[in-house]
One Martini backbone bead per residue (centre of mass of N, CA, C, O) as a GRO file, in nm:
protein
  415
    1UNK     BB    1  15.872   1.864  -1.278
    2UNK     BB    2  15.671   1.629  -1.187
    3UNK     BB    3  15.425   1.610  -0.870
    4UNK     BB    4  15.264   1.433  -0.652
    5UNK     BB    5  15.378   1.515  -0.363
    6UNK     BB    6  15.361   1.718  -0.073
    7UNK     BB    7  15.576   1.683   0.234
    8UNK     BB    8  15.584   1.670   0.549
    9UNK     BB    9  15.942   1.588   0.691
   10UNK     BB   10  16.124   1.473   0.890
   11UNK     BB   11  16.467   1.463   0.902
   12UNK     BB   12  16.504   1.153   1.034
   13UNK     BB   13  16.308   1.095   0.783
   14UNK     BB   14  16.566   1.093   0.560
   15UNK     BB   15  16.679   1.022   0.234
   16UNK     BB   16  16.773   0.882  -0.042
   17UNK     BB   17  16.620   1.076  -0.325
   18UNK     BB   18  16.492   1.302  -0.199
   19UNK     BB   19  16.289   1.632  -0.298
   20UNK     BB   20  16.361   1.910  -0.159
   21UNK     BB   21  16.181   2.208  -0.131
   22UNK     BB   22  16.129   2.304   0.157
   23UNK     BB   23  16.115   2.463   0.452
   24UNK     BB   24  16.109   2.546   0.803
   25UNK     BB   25  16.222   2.800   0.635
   26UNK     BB   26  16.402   3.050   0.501
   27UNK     BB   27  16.642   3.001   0.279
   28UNK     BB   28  16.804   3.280   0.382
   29UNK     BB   29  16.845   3.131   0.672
   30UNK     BB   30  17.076   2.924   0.524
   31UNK     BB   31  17.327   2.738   0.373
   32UNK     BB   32  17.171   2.705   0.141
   33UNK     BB   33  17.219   2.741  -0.216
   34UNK     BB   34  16.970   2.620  -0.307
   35UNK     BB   35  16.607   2.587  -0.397
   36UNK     BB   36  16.619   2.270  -0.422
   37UNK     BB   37  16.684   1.925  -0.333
   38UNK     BB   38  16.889   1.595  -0.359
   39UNK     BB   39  16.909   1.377  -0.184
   40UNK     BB   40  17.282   1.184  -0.130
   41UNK     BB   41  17.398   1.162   0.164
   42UNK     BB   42  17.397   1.123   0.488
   43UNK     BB   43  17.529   1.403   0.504
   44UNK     BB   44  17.278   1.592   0.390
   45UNK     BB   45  17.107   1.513   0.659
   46UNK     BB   46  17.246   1.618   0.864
   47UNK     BB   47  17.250   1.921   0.776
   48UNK     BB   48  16.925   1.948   0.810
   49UNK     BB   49  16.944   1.844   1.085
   50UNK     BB   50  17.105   2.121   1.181
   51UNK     BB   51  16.879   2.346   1.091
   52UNK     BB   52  16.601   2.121   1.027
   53UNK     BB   53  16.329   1.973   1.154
   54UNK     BB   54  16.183   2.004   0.869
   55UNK     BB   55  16.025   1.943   0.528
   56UNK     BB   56  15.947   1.963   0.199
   57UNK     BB   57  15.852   1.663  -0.028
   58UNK     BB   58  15.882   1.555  -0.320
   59UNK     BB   59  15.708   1.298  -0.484
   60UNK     BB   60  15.750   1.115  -0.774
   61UNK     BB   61  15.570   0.865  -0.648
   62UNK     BB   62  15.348   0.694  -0.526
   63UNK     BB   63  15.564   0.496  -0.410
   64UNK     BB   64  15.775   0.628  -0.277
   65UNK     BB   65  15.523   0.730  -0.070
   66UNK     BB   66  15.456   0.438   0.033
   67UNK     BB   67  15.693   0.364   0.153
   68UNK     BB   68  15.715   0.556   0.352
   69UNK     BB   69  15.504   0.534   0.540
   70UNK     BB   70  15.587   0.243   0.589
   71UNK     BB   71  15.822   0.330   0.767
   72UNK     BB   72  15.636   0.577   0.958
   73UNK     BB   73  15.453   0.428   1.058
   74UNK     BB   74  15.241   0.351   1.359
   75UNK     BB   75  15.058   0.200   1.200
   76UNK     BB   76  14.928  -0.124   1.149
   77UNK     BB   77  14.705  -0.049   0.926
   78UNK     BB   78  14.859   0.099   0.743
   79UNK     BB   79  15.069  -0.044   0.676
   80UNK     BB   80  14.887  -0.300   0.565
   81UNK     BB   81  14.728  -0.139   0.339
   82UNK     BB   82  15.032  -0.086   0.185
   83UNK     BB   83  15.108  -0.348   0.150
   84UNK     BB   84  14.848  -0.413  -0.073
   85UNK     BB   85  14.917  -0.212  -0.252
   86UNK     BB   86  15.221  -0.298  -0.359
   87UNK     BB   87  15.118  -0.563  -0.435
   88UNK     BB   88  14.883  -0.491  -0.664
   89UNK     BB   89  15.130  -0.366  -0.841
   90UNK     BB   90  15.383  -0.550  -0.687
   91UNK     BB   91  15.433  -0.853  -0.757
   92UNK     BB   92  15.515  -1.126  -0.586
   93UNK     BB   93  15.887  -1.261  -0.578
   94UNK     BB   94  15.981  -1.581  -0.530
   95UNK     BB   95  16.250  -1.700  -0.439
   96UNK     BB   96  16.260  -1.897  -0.252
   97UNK     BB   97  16.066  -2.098  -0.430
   98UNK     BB   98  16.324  -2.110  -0.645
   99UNK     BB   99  16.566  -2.171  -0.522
  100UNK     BB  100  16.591  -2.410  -0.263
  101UNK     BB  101  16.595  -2.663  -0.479
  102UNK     BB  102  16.825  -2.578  -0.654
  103UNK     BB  103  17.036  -2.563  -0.437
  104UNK     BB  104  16.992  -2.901  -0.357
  105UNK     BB  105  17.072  -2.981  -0.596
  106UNK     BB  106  17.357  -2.878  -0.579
  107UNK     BB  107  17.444  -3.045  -0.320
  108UNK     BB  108  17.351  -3.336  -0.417
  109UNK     BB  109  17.523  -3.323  -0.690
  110UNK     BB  110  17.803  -3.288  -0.538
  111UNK     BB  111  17.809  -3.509  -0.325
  112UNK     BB  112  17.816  -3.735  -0.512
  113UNK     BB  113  18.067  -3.677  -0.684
  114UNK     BB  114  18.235  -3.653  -0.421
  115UNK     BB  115  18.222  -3.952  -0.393
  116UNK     BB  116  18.302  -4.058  -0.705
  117UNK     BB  117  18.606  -3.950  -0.650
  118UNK     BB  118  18.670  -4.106  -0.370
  119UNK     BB  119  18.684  -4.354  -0.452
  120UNK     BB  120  18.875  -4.351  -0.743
  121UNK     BB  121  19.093  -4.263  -0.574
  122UNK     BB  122  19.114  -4.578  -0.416
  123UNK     BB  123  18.986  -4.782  -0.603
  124UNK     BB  124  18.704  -4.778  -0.629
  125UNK     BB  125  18.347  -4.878  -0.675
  126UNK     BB  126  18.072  -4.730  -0.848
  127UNK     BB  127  17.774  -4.557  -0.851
  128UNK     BB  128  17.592  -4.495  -1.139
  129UNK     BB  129  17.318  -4.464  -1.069
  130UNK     BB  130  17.301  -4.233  -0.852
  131UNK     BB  131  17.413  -4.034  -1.111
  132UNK     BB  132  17.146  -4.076  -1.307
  133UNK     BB  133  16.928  -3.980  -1.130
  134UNK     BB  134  17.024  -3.694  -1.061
  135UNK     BB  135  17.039  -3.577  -1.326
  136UNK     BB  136  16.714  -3.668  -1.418
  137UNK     BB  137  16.645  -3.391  -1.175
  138UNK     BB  138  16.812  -3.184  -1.334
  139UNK     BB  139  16.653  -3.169  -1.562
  140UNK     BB  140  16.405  -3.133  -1.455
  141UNK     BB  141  16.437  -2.847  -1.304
  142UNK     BB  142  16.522  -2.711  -1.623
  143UNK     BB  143  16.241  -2.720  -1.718
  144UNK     BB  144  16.103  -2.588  -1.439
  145UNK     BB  145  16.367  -2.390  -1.311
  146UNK     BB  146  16.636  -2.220  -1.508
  147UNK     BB  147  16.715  -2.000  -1.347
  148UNK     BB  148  16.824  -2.124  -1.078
  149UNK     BB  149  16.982  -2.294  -1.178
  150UNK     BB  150  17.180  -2.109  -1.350
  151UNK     BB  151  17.253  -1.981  -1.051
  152UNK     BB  152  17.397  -2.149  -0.983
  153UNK     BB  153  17.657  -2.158  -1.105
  154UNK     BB  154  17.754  -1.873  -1.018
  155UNK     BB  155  17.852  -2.008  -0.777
  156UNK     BB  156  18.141  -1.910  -0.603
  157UNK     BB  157  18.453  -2.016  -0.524
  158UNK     BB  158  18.761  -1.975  -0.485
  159UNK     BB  159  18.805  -2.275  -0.492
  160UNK     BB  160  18.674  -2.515  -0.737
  161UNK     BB  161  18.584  -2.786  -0.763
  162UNK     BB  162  18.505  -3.096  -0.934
  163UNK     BB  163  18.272  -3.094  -0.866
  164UNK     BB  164  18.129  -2.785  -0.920
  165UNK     BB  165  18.242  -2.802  -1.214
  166UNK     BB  166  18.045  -3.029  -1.285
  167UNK     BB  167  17.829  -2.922  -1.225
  168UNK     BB  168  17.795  -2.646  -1.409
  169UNK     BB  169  17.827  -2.806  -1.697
  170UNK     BB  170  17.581  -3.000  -1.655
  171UNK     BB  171  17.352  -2.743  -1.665
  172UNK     BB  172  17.446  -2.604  -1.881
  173UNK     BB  173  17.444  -2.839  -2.103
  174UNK     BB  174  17.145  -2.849  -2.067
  175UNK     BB  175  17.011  -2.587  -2.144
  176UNK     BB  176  17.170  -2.545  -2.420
  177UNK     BB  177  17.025  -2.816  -2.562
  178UNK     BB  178  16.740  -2.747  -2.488
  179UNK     BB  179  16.783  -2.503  -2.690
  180UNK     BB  180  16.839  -2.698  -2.951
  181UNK     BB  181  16.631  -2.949  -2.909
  182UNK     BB  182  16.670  -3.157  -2.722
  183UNK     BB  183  16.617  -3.449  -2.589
  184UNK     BB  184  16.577  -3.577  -2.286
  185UNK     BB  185  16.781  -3.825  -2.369
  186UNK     BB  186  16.978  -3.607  -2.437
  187UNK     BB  187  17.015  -3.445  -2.179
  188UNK     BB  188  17.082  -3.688  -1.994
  189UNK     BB  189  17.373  -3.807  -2.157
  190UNK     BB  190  17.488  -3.504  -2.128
  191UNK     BB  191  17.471  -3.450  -1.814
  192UNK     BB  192  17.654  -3.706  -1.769
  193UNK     BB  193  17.905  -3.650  -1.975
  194UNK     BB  194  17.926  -3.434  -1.796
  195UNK     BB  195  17.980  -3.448  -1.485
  196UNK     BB  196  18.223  -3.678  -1.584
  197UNK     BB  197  18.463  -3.521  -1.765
  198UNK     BB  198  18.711  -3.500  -1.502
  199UNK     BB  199  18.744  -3.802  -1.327
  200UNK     BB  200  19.065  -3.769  -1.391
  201UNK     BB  201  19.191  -3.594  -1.173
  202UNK     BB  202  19.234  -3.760  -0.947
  203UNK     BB  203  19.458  -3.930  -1.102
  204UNK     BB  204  19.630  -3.685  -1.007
  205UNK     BB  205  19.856  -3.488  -0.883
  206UNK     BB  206  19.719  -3.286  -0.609
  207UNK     BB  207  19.961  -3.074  -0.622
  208UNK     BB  208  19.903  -2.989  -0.887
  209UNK     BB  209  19.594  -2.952  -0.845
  210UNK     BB  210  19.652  -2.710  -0.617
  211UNK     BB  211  19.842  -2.494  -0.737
  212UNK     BB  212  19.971  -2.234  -0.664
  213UNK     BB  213  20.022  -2.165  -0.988
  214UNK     BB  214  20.137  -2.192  -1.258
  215UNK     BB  215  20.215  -2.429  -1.492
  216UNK     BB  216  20.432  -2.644  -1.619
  217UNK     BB  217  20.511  -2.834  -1.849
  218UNK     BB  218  20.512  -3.124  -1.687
  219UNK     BB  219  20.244  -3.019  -1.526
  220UNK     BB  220  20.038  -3.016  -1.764
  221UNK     BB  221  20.118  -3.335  -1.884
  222UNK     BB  222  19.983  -3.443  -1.627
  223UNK     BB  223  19.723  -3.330  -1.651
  224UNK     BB  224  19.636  -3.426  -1.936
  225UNK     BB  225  19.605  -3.723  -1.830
  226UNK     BB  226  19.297  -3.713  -1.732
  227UNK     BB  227  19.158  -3.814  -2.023
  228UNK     BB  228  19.271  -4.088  -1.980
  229UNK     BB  229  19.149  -4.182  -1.724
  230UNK     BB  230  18.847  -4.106  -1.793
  231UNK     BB  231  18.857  -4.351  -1.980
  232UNK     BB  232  18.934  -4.598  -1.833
  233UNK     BB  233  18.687  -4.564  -1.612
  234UNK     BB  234  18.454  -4.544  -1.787
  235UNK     BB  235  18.487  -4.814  -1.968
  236UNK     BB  236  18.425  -5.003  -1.760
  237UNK     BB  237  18.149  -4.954  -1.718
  238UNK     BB  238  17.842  -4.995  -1.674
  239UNK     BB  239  17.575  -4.800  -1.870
  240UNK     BB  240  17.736  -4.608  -2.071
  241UNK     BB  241  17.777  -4.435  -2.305
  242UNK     BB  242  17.980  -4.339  -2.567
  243UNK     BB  243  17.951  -4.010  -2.478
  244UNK     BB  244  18.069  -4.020  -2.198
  245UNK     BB  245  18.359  -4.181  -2.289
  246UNK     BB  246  18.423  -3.901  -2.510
  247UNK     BB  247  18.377  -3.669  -2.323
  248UNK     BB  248  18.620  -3.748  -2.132
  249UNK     BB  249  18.853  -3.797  -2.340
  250UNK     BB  250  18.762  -3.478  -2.565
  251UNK     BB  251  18.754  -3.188  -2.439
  252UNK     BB  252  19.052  -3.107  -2.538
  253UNK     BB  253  18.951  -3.107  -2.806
  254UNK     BB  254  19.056  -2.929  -3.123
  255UNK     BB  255  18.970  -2.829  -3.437
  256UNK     BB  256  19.310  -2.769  -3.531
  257UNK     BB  257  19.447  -3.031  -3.354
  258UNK     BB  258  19.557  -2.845  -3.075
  259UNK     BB  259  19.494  -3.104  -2.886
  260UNK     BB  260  19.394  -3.338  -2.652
  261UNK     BB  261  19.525  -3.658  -2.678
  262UNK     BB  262  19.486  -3.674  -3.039
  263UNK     BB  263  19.415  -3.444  -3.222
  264UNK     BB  264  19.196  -3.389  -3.325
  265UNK     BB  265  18.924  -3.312  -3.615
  266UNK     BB  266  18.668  -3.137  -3.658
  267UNK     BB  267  18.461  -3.430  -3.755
  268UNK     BB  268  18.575  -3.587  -3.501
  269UNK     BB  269  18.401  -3.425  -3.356
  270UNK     BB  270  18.160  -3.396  -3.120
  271UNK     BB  271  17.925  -3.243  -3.020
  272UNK     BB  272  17.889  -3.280  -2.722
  273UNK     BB  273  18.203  -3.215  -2.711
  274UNK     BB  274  18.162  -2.906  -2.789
  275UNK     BB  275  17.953  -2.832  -2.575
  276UNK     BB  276  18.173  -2.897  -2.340
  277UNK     BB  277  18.441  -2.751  -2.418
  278UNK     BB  278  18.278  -2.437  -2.433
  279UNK     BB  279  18.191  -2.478  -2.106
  280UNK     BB  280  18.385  -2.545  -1.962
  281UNK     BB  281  18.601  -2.303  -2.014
  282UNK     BB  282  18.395  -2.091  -1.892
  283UNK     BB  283  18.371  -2.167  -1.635
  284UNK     BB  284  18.673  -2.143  -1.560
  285UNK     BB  285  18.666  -1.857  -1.629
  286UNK     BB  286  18.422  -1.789  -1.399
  287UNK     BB  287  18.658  -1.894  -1.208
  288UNK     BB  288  18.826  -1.960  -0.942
  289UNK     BB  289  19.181  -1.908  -0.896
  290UNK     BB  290  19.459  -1.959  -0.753
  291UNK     BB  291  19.590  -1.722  -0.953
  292UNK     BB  292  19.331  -1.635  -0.981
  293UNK     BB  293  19.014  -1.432  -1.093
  294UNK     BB  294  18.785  -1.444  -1.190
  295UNK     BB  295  18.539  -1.383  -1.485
  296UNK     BB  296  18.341  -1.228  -1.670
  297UNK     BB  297  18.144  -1.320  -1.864
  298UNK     BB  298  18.246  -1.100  -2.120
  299UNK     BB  299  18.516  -1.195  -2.121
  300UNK     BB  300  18.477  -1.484  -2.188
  301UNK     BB  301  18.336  -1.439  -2.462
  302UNK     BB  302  18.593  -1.331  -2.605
  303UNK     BB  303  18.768  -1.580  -2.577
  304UNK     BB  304  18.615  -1.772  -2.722
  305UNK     BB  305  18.617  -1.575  -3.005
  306UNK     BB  306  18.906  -1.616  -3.039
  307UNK     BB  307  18.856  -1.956  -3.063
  308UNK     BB  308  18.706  -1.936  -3.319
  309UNK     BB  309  18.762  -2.254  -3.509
  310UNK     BB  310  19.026  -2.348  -3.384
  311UNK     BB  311  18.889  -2.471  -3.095
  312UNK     BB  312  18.591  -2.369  -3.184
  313UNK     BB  313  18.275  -2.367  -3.251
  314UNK     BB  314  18.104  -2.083  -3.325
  315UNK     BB  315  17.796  -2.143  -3.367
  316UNK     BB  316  17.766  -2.234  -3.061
  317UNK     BB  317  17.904  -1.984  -2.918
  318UNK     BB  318  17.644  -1.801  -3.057
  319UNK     BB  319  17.446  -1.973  -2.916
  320UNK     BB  320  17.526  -1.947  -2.614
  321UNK     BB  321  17.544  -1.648  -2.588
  322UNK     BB  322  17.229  -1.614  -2.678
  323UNK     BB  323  17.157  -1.769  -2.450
  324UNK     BB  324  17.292  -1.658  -2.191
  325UNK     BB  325  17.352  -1.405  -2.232
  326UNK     BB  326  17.482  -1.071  -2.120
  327UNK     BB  327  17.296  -1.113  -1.842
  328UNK     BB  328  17.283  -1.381  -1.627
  329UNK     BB  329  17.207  -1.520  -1.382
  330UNK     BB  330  17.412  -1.422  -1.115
  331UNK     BB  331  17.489  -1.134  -1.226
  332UNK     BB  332  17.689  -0.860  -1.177
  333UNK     BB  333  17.573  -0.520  -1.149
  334UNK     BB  334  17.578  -0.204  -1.258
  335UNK     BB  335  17.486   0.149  -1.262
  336UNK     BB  336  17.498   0.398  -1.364
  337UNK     BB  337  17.423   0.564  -1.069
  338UNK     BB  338  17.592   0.291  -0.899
  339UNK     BB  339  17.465   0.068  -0.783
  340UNK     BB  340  17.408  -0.257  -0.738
  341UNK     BB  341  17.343  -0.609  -0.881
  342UNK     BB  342  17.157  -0.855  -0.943
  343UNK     BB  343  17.050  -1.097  -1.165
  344UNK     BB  344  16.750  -1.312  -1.234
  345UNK     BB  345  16.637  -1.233  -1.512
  346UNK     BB  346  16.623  -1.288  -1.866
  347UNK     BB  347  16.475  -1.129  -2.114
  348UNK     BB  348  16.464  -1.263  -2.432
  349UNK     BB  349  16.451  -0.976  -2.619
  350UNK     BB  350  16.583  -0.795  -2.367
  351UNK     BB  351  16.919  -0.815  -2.303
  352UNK     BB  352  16.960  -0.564  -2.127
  353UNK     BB  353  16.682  -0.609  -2.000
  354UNK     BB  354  16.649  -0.744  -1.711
  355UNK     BB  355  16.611  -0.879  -1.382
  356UNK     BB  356  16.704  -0.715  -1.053
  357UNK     BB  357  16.881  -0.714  -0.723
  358UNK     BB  358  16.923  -0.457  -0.558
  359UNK     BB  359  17.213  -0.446  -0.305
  360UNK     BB  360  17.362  -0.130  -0.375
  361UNK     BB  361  17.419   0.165  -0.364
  362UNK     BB  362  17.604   0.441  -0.503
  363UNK     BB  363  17.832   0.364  -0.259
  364UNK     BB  364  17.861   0.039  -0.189
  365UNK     BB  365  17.585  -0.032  -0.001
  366UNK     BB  366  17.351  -0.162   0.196
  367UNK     BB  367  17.043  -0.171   0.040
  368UNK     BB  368  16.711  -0.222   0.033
  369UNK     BB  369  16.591  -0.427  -0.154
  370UNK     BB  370  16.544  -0.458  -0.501
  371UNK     BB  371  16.290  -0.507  -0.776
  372UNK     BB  372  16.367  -0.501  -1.119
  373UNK     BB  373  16.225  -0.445  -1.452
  374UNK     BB  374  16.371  -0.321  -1.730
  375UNK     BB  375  16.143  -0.364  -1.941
  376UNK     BB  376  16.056  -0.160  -1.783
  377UNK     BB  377  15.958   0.126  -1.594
  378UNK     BB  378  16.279   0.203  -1.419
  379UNK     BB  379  16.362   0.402  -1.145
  380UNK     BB  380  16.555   0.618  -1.042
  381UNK     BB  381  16.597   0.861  -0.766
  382UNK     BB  382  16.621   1.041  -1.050
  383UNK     BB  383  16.393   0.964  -1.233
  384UNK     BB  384  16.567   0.748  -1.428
  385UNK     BB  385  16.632   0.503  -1.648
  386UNK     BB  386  16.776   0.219  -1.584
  387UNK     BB  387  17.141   0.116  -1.646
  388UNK     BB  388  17.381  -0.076  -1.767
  389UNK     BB  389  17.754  -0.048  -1.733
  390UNK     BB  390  17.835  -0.358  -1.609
  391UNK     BB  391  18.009  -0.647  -1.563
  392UNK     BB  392  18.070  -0.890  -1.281
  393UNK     BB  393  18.207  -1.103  -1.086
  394UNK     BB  394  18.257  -1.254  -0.838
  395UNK     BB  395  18.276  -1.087  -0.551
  396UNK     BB  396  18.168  -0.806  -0.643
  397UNK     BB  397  18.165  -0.603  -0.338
  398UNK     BB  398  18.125  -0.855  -0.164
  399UNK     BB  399  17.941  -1.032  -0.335
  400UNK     BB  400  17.746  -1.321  -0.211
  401UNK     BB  401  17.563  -1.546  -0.386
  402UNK     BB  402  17.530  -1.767  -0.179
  403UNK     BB  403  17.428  -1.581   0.033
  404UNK     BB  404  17.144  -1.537  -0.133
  405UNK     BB  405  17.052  -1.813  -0.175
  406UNK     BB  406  17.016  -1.933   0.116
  407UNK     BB  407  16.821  -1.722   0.196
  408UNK     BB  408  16.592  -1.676  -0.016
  409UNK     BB  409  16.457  -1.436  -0.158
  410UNK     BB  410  16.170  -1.215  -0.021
  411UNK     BB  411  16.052  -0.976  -0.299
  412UNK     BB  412  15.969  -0.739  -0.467
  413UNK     BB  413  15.808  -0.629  -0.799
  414UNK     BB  414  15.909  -0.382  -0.942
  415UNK     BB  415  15.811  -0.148  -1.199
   0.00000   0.00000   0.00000
């Protein structure tokens, strides 16, 4: 093992990862094992400082001795001097720049969608203008900062409203489309087809649609009827396109006829159609059910590839899978290590190996957030290259990606 530097550290400025190489006596003089071991839990620097007033650090990276330094420095112009040392290593990463206006957007056209389904609700007339201004500024966002809109997908509430999986599906599927080639003016009519695709659940007994625990048959049928309501509701609208109220009437129909409510097959059903129904049941699958929790992305896309050619297009599926990526912004994941972190951007080459946004260490405690680039050399504590070993759904650990994404955070990438 190179050292960078031997330092000498009091013990009560001792963290998880430092490694102890000498004692400030003789190693015969104290009840540890070995000669030279690796800080690993705040037992052991209690240890530590029960024994030795202060012990000598080898440092494994200039970073993590400039780290050091910049917590225990009492000097003003040292600590500024170090962090400019490390901006110009570590090139700040503005989550807050990024996400900010994502948050706006999602709140904005939640809102908005929540507005024409309490109409609707009530049976008043709504305005379809406002509903596709909304869009038409989602699709700007996607085009121009497409992880942080995709990181709102992620934001999972314990019961998703139907604005907000409305919300979801519409941005899923303009940046799918938008991966797929599709124009500007097809990304709107797609955006606002998703957005609208289940606007017919309102007019179902919303004691169905809140039941805690899964549905019978009857209730089922019930719900089912939402997609008559939802051709019903938007074909008498003017200004919508015929993709809108066939993907509100099909979103539910499936490849071998045994959708509903017409049992559409194969080439009867449309395109966008397709990309609607493979996202929407996505959503819904990684958001929380009164009856169940979340899934996995990992999970959904099993689910998904489960139902190729019969319920889904495969090759759809295989497209939005590598598009979506197999760790997508806003995913919880594990690291070798015991780490956990949220996924920031993924990409595009090297799909294991994300940007992601530490903030547990390996006890699954709240640790000084950083930001690592897996696709360059990312050590962990112990020196080793970050690894993940699983992806988790949302508020996995207790982590609560709205409660990051409010925050804003402005934080280093770290090399």
């Amino acid at each position: 093992m190179q050292h960078l530097k031997r330092i000498k550290v009091f013990s009560e400025d001792l963290k998880p990862g430092m490694f102890v190489a000498a004692l400030d006596r003789d190693w015969s003089e104290t009840s540890f094992l070995l000669q030279g071991f690796t800080i690993e839990t705040p037992k052991d620097i209690e240890m530590v400082k029960s024994e030795c007033q202060f012990v000598y650090v080898d440092f494994r990276s200039d970073e993590q001795f400039k780290l050091y330094k910049l917590e225990t420095s009492k000097s003003r112009t040292y600590r500024e001097k170090v962090k400019k040392q490390l901006q110009s290593v570590a090139p700040e990463y503005n989550l807050q720049e990024k996400l900010r206006p994502a948050v706006n957007r999602r709140k904005t056209t939640s809102r908005i969608v929540k507005s024409v389904l309490d109409k609707v609700a009530l049976g008043e007339d709504f305005d379809i203008h406002g509903v596709r201004d909304s869009v038409k500024e989602n699709v700007v966002s996607v085009l121009s900062n497409e992880e942080a809109m995709l990181m709102m997908t992620m934001l999972k509430t314990r019961n998703e409203s139907i604005a907000e999986h409305s919300f979801n599906v519409s941005i899923l599927a303009i940046g799918f489309a938008k991966a797929l080639g599709f124009s500007e003016f097809q990304l709107e009519d797609l955006g606002m087809a998703a957005l609208l695709h289940d606007i017919g659940q309102v007019k179902v007994d919303q004691k169905i649609v809140n039941k805690k625990g899964r549905l019978n048959h009857n209730e089922k049928a019930e719900i089912a009827k939402h997609t008559q309501y939802g051709f019903e509701i938007l074909s008498s609208k003017d200004g919508l396109t015929p993709s809108c109220v066939d993907v509100a009437f099909s979103h539910h129909e499936r490849l071998s006829g045994q959708g509903y409510p017409r049992g559409l097959k194969g080439d009867q059903i449309s395109t966008n159609v397709r990309i609607v129904s493979i996202i929407e049941v996505f959503d819904s699958l990684t958001s929380h059910q009164t009856y169940r929790k979340g899934m996995s992305v990992m999970d959904a896309y099993k689910v998904l590839m489960a139902g190729k050619n019969t319920h889904f297009d495969e090759e759809l599926i295989l497209k939005f899978i590598k598009w979506r990526s197999i760790y997508p912004p806003g995913c919880i994941v594990e690291m070798e290590n015991g780490e956990v972190g949220i996924v920031i951007k993924a990409h595009k080459e090297h799909k294991l190996k994300p940007k992601v946004l530490l903030v547990l260490n390996e006890y699954k405690q709240p640790r000084r957030e950083r930001m690592i680039d897996m696709s360059k050399l990312a050590l962990d504590p112990e020196s080793k290259p970050y690894k993940i070993i699983r992806a988790y759904e949302n508020m996995a650990f207790g982590i609560d990606l709205q409660e990051y994404a409010e925050k804003g955070l402005k934080v280093q990438l770290a090399d």
